[in-house]
DODREN-525667 format. One record per residue (C-alpha): chain; x, z, y; residue in three letters. Coordinates in nm, 3 decimals, padded with zeros to 5 digits. Last residue first. Example, Ala and Ser with C-alpha at 12.3 -4.5 7.8 and 13.67 -1.06 7.14 Angstrom:
2
<'A'; <01.367; 00.714; -00.106>; 'ser'>
<'A'; <01.230; 00.780; -00.450>; 'ala'>
This chain:
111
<'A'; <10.863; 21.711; 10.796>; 'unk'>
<'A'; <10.880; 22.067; 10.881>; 'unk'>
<'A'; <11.220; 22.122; 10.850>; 'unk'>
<'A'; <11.446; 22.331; 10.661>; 'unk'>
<'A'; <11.430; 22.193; 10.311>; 'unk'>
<'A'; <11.305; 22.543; 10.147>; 'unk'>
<'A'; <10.935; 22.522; 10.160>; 'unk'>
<'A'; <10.924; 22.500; 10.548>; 'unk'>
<'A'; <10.602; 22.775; 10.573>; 'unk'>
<'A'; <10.799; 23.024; 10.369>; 'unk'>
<'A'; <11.123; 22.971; 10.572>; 'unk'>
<'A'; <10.844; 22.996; 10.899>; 'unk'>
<'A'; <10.747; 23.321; 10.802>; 'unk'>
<'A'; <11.122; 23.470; 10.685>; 'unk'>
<'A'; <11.175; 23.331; 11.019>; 'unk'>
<'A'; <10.898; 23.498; 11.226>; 'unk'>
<'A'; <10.983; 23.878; 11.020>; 'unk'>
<'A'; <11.373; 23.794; 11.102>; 'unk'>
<'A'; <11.280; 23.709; 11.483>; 'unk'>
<'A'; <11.023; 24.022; 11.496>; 'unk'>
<'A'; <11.261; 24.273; 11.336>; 'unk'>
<'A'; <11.589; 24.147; 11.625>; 'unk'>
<'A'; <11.391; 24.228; 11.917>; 'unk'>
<'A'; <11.400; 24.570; 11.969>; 'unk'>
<'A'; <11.824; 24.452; 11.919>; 'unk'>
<'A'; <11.716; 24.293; 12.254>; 'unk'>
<'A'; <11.692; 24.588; 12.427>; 'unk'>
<'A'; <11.937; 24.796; 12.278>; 'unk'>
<'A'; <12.199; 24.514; 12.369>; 'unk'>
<'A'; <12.037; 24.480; 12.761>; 'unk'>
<'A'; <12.103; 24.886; 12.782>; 'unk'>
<'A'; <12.434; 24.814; 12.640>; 'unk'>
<'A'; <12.677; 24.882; 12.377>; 'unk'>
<'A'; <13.014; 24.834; 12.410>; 'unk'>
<'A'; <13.194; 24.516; 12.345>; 'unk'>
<'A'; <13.325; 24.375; 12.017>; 'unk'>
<'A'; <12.957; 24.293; 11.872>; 'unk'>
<'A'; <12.912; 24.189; 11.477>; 'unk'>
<'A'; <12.720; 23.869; 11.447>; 'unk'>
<'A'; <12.373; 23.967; 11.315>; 'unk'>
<'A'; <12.229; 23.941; 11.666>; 'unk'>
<'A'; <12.451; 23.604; 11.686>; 'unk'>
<'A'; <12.254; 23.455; 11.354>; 'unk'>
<'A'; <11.928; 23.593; 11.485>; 'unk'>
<'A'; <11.948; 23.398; 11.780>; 'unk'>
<'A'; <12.071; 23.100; 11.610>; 'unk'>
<'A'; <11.768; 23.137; 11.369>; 'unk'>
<'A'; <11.556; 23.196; 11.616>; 'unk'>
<'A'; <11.673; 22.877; 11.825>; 'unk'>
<'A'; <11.626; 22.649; 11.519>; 'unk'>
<'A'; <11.271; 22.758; 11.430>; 'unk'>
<'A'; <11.170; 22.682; 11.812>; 'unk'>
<'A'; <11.340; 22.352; 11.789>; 'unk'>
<'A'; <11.102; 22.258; 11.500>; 'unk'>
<'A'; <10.837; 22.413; 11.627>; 'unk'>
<'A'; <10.864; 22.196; 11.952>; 'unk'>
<'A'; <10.952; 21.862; 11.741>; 'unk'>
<'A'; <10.610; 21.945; 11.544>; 'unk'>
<'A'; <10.388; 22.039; 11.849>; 'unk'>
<'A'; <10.548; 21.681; 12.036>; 'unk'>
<'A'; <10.451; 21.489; 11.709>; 'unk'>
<'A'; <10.142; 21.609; 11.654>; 'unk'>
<'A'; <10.060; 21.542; 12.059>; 'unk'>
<'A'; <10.238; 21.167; 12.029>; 'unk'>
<'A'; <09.993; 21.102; 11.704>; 'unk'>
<'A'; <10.156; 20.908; 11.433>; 'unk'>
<'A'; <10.320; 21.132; 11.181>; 'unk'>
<'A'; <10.495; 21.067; 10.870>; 'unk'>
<'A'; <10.679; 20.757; 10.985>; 'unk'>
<'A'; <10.962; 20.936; 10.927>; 'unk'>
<'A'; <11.062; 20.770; 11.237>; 'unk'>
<'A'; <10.787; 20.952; 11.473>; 'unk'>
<'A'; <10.969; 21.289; 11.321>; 'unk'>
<'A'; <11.342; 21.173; 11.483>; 'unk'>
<'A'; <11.190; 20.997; 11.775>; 'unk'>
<'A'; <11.044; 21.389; 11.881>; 'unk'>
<'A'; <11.381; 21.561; 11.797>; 'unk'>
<'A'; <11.606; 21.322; 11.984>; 'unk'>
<'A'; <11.378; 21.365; 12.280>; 'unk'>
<'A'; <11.332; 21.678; 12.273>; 'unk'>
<'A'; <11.742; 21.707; 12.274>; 'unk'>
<'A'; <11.762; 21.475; 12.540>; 'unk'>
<'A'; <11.550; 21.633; 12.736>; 'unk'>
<'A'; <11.713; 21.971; 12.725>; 'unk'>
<'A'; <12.063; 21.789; 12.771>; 'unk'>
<'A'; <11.898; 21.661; 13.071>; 'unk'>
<'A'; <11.757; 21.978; 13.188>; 'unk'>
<'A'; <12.091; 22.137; 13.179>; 'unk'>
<'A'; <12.274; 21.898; 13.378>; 'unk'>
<'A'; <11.993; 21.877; 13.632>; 'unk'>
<'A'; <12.001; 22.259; 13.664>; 'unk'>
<'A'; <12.243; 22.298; 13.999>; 'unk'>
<'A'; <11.949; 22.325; 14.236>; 'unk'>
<'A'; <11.613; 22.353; 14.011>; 'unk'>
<'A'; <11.434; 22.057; 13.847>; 'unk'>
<'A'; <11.048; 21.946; 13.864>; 'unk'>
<'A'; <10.991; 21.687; 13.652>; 'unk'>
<'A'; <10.882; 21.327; 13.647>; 'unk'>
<'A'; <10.816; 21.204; 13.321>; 'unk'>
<'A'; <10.850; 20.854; 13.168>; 'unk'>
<'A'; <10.769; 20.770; 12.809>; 'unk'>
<'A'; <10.972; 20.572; 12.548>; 'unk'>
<'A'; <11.009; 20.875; 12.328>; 'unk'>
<'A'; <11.089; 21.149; 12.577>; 'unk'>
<'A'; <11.263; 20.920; 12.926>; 'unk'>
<'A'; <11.349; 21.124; 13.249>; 'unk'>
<'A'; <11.296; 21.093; 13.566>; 'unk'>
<'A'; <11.392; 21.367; 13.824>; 'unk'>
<'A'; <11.269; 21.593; 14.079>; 'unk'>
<'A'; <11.458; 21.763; 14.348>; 'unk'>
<'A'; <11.366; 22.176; 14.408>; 'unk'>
């Protein structure tokens, strides 16, 4: 495993990355990154910890709600064992978005 530096909001990390993953942690970072500088310029919040647990939800919220948009999607290929599994899934991701969508207030975002 290499290691690589990387930049969140002016800060410099050194992180672990797997063979072949540098690519993908990148566009990871990049996205924290993007999300982090996006709540510290609303000026709303000041504190680097706030800001990180905000940008997390925040990206959190938006990967359920993919994930629930794709479960929803209808499915051309067979069903599998893996399909069942994560259709177990599917009542806790709509019951933690209806949750956050209450939490939000109806603009999306937390800030």
């Amino acid at each position: 495993m290499k290691q690589i530096e990387v930049q969140i909001m002016g800060q410099s990390y050194l992180l672990g990355c797997p063979d072949g993953g540098e690519a993908q942690l990148r566009e990871a970072v990049e996205r924290v990154d993007a999300a982090m500088c996006k709540i510290r310029d609303a000026g709303k919040v000041k504190a680097r910890d706030r800001i990180a647990v905000l940008a997390s939800l925040n990206l959190a919220f938006d990967l359920a709600a993919q994930q629930a948009a794709a479960a929803a999607a209808p499915v051309a290929a067979p069903a599998t064992a893996a399909a069942t599994d994560s259709s177990d899934a599917d009542p806790k991701a709509a019951q933690l978005i209806q949750r956050l969508d209450q939490a939000l207030a109806g603009d999306g975002h937390l800030l």
